[in-house]
MDTraj code that builds the backbone (N, CA, C; nanometers):
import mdtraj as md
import numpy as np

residues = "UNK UNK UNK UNK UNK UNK UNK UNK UNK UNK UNK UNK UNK UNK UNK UNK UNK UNK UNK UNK UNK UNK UNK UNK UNK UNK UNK UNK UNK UNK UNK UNK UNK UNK UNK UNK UNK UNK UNK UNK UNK UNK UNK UNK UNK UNK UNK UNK UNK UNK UNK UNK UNK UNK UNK UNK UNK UNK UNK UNK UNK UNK UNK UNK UNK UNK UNK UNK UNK UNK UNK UNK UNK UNK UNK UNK UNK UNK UNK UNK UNK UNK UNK UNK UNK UNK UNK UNK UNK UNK UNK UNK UNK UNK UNK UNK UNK UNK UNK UNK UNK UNK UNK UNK UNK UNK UNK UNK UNK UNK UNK UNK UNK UNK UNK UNK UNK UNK UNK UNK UNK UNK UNK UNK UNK UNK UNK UNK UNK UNK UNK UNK UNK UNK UNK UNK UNK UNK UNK UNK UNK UNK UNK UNK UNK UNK UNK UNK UNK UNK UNK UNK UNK UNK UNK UNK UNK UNK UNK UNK UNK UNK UNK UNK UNK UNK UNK UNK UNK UNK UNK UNK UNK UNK UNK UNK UNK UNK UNK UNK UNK UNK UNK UNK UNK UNK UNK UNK UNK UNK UNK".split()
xyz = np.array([
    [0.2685, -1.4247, 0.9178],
    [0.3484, -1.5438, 0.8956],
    [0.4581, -1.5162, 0.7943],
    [0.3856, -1.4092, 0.7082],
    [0.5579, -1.3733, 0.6200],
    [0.6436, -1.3134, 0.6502],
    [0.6519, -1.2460, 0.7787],
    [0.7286, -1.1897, 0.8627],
    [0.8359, -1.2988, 0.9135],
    [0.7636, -1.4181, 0.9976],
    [0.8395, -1.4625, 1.0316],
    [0.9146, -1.5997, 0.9414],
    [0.8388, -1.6150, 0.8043],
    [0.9274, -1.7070, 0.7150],
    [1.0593, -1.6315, 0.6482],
    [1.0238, -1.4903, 0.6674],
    [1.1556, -1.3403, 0.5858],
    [1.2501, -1.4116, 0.7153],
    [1.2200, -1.4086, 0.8341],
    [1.3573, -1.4050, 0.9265],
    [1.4293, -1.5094, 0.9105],
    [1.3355, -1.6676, 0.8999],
    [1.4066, -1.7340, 0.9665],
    [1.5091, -1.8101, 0.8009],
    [1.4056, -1.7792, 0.6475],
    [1.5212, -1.7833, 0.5982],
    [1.6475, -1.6489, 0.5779],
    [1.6766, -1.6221, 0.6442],
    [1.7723, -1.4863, 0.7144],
    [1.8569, -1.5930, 0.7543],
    [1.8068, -1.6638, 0.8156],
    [1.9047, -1.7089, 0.9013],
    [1.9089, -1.7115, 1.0914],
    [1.8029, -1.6458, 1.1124],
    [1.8250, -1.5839, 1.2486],
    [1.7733, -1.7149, 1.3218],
    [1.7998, -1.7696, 1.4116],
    [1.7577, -1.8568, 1.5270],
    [1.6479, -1.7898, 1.5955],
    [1.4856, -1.7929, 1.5750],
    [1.3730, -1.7481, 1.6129],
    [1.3298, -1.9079, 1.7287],
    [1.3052, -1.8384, 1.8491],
    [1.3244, -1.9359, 1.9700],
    [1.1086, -1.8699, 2.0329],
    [1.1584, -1.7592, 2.0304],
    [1.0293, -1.7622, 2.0976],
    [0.9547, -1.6059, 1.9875],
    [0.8336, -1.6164, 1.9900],
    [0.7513, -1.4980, 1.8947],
    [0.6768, -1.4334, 1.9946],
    [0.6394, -1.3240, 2.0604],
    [0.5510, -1.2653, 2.1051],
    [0.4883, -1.1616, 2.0475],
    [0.3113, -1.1825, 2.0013],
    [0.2497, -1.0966, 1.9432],
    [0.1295, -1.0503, 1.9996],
    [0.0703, -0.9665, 2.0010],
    [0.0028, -0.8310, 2.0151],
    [-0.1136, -0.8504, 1.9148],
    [-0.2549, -0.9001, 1.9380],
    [-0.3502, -0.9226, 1.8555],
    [-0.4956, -0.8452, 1.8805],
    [-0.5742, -0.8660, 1.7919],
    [-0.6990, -0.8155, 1.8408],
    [-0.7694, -0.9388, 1.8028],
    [-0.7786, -1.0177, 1.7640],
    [-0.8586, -1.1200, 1.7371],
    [-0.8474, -1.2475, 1.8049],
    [-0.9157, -1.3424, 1.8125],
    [-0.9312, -1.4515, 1.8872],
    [-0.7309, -1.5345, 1.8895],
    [-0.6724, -1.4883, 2.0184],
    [-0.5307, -1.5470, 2.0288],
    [-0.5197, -1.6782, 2.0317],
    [-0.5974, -1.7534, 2.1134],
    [-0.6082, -1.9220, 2.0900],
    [-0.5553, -1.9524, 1.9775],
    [-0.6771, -1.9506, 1.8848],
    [-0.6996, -1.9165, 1.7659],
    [-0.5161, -1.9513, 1.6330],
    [-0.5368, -1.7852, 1.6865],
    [-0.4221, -1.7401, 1.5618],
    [-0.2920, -1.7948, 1.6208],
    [-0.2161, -1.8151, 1.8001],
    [-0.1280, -1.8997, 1.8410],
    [-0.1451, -2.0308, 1.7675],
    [-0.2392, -2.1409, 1.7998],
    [-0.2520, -2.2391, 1.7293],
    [-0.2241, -2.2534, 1.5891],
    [-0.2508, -2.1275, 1.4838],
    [-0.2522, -2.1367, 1.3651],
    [-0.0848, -2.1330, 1.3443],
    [-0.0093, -2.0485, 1.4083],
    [0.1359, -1.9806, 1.4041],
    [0.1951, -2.1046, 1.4943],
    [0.1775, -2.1899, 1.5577],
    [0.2263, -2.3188, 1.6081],
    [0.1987, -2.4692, 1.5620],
    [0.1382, -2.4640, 1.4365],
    [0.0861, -2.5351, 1.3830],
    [0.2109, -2.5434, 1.2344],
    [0.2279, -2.3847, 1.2132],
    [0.2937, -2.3482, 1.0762],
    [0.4257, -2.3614, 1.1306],
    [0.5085, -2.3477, 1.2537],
    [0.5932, -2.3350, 1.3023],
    [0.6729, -2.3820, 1.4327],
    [0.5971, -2.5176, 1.3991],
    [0.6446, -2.5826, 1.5214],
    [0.7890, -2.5960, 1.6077],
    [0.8683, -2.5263, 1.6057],
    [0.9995, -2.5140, 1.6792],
    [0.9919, -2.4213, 1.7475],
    [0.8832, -2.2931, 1.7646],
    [0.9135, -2.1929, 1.7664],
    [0.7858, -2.1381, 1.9020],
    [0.8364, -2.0863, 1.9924],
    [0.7083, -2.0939, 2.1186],
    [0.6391, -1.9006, 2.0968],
    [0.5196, -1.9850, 2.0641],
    [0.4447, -1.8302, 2.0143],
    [0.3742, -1.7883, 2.1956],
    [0.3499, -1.6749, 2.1914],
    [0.2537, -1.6148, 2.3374],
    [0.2193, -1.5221, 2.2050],
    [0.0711, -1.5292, 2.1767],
    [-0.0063, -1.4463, 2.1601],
    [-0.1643, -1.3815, 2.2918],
    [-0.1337, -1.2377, 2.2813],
    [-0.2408, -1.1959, 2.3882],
    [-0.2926, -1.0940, 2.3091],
    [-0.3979, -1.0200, 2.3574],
    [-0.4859, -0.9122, 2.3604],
    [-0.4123, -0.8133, 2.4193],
    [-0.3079, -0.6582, 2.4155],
    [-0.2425, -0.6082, 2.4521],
    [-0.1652, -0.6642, 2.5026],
    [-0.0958, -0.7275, 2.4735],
    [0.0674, -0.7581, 2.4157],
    [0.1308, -0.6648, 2.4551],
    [0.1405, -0.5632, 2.4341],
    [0.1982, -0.3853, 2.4166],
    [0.1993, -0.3858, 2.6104],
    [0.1081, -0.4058, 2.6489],
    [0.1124, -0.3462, 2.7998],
    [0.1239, -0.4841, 2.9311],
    [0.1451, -0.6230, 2.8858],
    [0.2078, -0.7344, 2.9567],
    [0.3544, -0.7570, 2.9049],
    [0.4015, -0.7025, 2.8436],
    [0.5312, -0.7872, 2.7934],
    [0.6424, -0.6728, 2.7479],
    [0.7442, -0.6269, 2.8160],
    [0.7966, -0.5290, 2.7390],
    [0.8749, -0.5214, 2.6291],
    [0.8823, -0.6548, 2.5583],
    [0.9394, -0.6528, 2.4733],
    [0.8477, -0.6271, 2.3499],
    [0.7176, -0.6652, 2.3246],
    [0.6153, -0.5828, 2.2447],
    [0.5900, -0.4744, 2.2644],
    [0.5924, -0.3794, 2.3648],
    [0.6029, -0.2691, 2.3851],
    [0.7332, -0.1823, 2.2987],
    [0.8127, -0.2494, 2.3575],
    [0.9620, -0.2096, 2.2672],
    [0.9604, -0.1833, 2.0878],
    [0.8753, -0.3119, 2.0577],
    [0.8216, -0.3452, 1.9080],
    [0.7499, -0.2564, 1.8655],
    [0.6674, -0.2315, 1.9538],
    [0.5583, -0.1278, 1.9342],
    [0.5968, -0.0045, 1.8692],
    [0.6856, 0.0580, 1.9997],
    [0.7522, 0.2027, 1.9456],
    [0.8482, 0.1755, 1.8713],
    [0.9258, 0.0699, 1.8208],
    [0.9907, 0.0847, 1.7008],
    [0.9126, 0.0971, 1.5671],
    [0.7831, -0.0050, 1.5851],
    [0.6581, -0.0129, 1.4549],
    [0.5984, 0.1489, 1.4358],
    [0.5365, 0.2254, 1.5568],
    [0.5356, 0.3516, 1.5519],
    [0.6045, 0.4735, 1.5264],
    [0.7416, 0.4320, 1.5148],
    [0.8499, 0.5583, 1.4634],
    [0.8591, 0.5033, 1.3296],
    [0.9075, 0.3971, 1.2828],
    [0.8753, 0.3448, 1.1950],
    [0.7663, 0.4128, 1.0790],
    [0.6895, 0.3780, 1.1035],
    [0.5585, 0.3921, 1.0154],
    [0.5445, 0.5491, 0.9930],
    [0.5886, 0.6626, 1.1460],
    [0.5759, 0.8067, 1.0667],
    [0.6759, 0.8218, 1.0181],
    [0.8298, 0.7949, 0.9907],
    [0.9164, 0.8345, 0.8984],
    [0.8843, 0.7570, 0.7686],
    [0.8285, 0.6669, 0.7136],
    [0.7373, 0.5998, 0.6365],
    [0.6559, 0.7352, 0.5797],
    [0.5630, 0.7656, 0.6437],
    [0.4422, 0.8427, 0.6050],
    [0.5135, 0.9380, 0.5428],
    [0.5961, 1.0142, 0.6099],
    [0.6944, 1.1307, 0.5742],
    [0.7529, 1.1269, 0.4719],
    [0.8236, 1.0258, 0.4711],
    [0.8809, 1.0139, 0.3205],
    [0.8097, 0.8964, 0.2225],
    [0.6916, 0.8717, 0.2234],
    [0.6044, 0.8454, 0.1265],
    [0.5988, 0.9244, -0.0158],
    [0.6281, 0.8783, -0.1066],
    [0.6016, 0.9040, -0.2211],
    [0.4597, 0.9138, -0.2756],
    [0.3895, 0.9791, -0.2737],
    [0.2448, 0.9176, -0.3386],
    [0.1908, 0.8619, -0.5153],
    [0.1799, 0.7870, -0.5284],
    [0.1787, 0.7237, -0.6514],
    [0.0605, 0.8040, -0.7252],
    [-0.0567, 0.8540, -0.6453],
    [-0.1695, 0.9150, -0.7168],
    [-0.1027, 1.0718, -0.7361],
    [-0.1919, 1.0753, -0.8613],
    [-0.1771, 1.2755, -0.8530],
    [-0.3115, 1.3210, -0.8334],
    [-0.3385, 1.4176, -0.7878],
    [-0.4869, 1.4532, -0.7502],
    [-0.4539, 1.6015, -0.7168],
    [-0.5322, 1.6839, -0.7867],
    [-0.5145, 1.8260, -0.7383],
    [-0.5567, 1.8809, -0.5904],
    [-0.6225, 1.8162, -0.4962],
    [-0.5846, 1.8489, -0.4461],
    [-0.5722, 1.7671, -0.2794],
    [-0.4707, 1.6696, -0.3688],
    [-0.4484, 1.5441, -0.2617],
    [-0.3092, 1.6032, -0.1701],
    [-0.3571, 1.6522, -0.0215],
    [-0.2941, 1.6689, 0.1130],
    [-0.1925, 1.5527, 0.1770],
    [-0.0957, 1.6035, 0.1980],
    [0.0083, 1.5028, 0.3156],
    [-0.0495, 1.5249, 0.4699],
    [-0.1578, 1.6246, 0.5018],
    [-0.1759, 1.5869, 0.6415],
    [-0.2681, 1.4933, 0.6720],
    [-0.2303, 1.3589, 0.6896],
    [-0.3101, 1.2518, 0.7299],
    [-0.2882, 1.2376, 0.8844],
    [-0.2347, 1.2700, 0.9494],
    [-0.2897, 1.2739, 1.0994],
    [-0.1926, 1.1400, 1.1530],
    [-0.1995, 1.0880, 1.2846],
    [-0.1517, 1.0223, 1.3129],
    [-0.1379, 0.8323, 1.2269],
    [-0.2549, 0.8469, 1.1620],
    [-0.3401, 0.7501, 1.1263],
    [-0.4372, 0.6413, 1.2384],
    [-0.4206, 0.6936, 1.3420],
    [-0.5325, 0.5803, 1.4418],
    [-0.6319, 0.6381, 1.4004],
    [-0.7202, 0.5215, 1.4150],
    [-0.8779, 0.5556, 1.3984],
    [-0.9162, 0.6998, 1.4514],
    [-0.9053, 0.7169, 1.5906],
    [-1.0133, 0.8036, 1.6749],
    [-0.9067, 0.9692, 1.6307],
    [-0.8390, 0.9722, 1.5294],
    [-0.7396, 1.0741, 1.5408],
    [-0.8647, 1.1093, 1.4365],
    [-0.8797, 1.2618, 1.4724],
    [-0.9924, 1.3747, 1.4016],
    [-0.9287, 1.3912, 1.2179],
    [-0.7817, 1.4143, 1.2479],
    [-0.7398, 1.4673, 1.1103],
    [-0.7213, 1.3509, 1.0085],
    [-0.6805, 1.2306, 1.0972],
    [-0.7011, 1.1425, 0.9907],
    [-0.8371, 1.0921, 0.9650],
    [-0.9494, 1.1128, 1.0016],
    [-1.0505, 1.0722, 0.9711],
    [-1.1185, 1.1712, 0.8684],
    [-1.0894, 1.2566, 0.8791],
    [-1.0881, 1.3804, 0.7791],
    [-1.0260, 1.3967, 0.6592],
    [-0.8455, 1.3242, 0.6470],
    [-0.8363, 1.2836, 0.5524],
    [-0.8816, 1.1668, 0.4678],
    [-0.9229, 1.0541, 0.5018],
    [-0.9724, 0.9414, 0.4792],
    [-1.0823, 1.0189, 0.4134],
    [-1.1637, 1.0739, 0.4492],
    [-1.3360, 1.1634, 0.3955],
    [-1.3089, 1.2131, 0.2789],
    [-1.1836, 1.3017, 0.2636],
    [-1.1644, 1.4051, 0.1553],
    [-1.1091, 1.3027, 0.0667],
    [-1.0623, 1.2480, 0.0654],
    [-0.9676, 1.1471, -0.0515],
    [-0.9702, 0.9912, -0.0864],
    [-1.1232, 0.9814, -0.0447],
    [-1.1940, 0.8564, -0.1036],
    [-1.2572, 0.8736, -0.2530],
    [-1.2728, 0.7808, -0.2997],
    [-1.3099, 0.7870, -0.4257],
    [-1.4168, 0.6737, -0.4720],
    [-1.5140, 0.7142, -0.4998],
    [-1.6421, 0.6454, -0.5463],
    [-1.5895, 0.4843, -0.5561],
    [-1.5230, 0.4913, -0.6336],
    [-1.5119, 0.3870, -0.7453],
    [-1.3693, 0.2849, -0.7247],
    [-1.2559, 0.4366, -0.7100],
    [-1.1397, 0.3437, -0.6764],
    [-1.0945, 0.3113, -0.4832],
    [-1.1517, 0.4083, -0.4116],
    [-1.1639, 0.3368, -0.2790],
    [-1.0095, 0.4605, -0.2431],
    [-0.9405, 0.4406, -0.1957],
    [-0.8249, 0.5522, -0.1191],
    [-0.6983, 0.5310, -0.2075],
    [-0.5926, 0.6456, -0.2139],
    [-0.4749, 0.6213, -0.2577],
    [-0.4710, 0.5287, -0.2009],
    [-0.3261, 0.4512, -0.2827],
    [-0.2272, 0.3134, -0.2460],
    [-0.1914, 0.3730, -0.1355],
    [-0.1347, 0.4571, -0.0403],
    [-0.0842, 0.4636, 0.0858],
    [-0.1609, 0.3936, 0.1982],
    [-0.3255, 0.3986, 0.1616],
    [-0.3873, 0.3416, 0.2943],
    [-0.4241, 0.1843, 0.2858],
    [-0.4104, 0.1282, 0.3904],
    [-0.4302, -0.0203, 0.3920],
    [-0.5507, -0.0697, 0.3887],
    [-0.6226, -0.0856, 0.3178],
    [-0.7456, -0.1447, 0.2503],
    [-0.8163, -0.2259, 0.3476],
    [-0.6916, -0.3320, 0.4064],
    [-0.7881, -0.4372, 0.5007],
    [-0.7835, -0.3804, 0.6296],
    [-0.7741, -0.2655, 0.6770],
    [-0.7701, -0.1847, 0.7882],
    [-0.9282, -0.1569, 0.8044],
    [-0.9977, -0.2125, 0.8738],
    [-1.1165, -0.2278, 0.9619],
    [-1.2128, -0.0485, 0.9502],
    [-1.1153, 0.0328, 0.9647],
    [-1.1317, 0.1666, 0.9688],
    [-1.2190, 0.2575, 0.8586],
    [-1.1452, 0.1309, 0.7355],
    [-1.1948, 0.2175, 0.5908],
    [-1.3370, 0.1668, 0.5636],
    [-1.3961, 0.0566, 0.6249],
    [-1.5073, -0.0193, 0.5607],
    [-1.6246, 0.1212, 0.5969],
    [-1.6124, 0.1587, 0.6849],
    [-1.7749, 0.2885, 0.6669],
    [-1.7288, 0.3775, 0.6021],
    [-1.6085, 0.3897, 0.5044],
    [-1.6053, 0.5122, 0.3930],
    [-1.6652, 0.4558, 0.3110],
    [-1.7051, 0.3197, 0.2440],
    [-1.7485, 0.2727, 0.1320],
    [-1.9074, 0.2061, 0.1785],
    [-1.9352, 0.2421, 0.2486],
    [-2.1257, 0.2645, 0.2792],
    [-2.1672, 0.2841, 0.1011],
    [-2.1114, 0.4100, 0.0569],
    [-2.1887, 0.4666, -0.1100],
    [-2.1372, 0.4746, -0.1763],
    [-1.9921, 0.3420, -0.2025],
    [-1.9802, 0.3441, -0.3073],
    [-2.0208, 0.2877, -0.4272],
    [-1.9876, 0.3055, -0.5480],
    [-2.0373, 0.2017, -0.6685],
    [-2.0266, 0.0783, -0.6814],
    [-2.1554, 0.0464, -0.6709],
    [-2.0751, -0.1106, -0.7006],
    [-2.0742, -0.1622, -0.8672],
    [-1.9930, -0.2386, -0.8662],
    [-1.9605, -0.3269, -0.9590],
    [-1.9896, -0.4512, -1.0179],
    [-2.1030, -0.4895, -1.1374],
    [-2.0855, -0.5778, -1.1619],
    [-2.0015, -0.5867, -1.2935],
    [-1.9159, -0.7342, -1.2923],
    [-1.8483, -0.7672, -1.4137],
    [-1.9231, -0.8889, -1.4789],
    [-1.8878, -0.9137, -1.5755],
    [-1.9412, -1.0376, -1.6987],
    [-1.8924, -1.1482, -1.5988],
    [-1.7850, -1.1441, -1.5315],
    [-1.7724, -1.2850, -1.4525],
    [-1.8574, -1.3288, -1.3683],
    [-1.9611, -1.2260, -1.3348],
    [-2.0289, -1.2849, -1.2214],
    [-2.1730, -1.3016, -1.3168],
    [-2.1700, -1.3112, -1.4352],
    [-2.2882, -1.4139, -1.5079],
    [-2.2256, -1.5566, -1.5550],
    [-2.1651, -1.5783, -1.5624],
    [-2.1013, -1.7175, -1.6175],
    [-2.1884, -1.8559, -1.5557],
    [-2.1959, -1.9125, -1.6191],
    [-2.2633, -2.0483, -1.5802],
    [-2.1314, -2.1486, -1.5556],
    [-2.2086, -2.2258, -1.4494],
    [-2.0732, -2.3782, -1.4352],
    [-1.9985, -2.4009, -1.4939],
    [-2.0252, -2.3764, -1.6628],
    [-1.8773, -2.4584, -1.7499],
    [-1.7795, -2.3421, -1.7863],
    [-1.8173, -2.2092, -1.7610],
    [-1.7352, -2.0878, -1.7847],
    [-1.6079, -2.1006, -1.7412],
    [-1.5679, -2.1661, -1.6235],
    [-1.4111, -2.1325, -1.6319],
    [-1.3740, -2.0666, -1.5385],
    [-1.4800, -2.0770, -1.4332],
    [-1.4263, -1.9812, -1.3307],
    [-1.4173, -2.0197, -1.1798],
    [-1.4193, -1.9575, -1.0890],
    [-1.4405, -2.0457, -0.9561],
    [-1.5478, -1.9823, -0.8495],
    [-1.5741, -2.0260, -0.7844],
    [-1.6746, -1.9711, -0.7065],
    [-1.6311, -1.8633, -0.5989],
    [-1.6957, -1.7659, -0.5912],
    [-1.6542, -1.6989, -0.4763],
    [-1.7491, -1.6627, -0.3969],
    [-1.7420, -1.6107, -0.2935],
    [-1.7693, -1.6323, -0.1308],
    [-1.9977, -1.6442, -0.1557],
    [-2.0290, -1.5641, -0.2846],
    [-2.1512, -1.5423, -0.3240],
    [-2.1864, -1.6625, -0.3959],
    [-2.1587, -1.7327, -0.4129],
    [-2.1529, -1.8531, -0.5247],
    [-2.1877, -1.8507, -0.6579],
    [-2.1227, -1.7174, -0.6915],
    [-2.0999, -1.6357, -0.8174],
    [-1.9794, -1.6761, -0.8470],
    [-1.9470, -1.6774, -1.0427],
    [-1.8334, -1.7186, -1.0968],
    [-1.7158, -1.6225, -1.1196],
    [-1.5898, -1.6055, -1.0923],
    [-1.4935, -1.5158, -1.1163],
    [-1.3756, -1.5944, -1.2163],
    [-1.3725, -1.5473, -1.3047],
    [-1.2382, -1.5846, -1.4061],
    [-1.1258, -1.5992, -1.3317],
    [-1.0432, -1.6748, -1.3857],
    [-0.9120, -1.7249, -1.3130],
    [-0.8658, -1.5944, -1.4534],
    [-0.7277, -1.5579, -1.3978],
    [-0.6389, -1.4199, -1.5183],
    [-0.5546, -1.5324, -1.6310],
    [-0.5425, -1.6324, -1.5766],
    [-0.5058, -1.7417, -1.7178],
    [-0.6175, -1.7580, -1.7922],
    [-0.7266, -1.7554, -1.7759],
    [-0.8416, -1.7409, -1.8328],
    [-0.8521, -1.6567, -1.9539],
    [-0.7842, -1.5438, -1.9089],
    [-0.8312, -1.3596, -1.9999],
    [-0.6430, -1.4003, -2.0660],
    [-0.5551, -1.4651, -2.0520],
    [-0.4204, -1.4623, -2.1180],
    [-0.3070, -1.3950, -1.9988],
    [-0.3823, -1.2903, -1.9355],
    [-0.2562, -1.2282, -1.8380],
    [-0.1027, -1.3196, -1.7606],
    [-0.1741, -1.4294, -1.7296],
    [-0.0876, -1.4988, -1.6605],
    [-0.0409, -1.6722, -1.6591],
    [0.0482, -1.7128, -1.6373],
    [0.0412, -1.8377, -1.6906],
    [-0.0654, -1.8996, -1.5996],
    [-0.0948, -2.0921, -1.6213],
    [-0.1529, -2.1259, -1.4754],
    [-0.1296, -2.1630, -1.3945],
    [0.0445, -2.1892, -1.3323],
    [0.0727, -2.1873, -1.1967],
    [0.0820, -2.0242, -1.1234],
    [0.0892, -1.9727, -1.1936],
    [0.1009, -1.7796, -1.1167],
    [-0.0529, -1.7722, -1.1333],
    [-0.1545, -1.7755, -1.2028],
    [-0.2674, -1.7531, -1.1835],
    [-0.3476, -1.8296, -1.0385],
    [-0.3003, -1.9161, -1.0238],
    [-0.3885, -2.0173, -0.9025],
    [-0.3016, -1.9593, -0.8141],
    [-0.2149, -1.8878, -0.7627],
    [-0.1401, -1.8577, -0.6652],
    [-0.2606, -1.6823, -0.6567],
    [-0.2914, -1.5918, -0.7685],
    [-0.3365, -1.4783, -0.6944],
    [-0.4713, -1.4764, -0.7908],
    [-0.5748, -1.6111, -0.8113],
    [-0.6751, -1.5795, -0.8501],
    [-0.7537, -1.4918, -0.7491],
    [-0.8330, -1.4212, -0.8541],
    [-0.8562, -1.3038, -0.7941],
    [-1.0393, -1.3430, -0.7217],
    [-0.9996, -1.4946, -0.6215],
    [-1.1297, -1.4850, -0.5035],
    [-1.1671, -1.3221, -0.4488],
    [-1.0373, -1.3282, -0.3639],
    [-1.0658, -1.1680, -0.3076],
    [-1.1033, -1.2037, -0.1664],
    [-1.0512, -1.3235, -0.1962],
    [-1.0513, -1.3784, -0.0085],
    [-0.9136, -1.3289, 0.0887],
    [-0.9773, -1.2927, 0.2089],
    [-0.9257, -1.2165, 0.2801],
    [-0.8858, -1.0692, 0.2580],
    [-0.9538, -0.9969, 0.1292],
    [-0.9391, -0.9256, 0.1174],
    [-1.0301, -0.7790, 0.1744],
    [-1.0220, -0.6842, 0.2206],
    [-1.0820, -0.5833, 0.2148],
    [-1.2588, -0.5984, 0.1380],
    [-1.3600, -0.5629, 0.1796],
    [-1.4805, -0.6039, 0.1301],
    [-1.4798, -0.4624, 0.0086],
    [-1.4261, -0.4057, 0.0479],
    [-1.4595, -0.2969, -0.1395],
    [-1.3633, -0.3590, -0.2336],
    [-1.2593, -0.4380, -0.2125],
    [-1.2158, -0.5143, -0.3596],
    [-1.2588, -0.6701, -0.3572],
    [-1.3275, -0.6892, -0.2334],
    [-1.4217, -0.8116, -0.2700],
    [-1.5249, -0.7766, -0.4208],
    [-1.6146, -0.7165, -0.3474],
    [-1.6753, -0.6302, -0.4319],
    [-1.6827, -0.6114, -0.5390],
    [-1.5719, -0.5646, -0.6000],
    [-1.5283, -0.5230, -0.7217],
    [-1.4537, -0.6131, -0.7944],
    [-1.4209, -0.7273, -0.7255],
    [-1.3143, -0.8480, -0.7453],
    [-1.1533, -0.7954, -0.7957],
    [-1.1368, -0.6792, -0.7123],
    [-0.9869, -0.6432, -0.7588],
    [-0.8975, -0.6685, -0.6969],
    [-0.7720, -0.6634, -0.7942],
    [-0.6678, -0.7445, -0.7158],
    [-0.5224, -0.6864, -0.7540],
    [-0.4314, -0.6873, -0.6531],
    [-0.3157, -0.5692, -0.7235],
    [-0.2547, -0.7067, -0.8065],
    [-0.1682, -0.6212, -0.9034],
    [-0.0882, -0.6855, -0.9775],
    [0.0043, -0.6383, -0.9889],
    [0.1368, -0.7487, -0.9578],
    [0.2687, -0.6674, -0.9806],
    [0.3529, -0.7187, -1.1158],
    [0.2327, -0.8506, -1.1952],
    [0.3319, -0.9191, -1.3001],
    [0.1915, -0.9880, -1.3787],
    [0.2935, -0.9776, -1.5149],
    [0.1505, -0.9889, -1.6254],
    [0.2113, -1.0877, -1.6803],
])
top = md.Topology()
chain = top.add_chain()
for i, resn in enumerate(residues, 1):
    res = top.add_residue(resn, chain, resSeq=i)
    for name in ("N", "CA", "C"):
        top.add_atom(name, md.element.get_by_symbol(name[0]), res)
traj = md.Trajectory(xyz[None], top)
């Protein structure tokens, strides 16, 4: 949906959306016609192979993403962290191989790999888990409930943030990846 709120304040006249899903399309059409009522969504299950204009999308998203990879910067240093990650699809041997070699107990994969990508959840079978002091807090602590009906600090809480920016990325950890559920982590780009 932030895709298509970037375009349309752009400016662009968005008439019809066609997307390419794996999850229940009813569903997520209704949700994207609900948020966007002017705008005629067709969501399907391979998208990519009824419609050639998702197809088209497709291989632009796929050239895309390896000149991306290519000129990726990597933010971690690691002695002996590799650029051959493989195509990145699941069933690709080398990227599953890199994913193996360059997981980390504790912090989960460099920033390059996408966390809520379905793929990574059986690398973290053994990792550490985490408890924090937030998840002892009683009712009047100050915190909110999350998905366990355990307490998590709001970051206006600890000083980091005011409390309209804090209620915008308290750190539930909803919809997030289940290893920073977990851990209740949350990126931050502003303190």
């Amino acid at each position: 949906m932030g895709l298509i709120d970037r375009v349309l304040k752009m400016g662009v006249l968005l008439t019809e959306v066609y997307i390419d899903t794996v999850g229940d399309a009813g569903k997520y059409e209704m949700k994207l016609s609900n948020s966007f009522p002017s705008i005629k969504f067709v969501v399907a299950k391979k998208a990519d192979s009824l419609y050639p204009v998702v197809s088209g999308a497709s291989i632009v998203a796929k050239v895309t993403r390896d000149r991306a990879l290519r000129e990726w910067v990597l933010d971690e240093t690691a002695e002996n962290m590799q650029r051959n990650f493989g195509s990145g699809y699941p069933g690709d041997p080398q990227t599953k191989s890199w994913l193996e070699d360059h997981k980390h107990h504790i912090f989960g994969f460099p920033s390059l790999v996408r966390f809520s990508w379905g793929t990574c959840n059986s690398y973290f079978k053994d990792a550490a888990e985490v408890l924090w002091e937030s998840d002892n807090l009683d009712e009047d602590g100050g915190g909110s409930n999350n998905k366990n009906g355990k307490r998590q600090l709001k970051l206006s809480n600890v000083g980091f943030t005011t409390s309209k920016r804090s209620e915008e990325i308290e750190s539930s950890g909803k919809g997030r990846c289940r290893f920073f559920q977990a851990r209740k982590l949350e990126h931050l780009t502003y303190f």
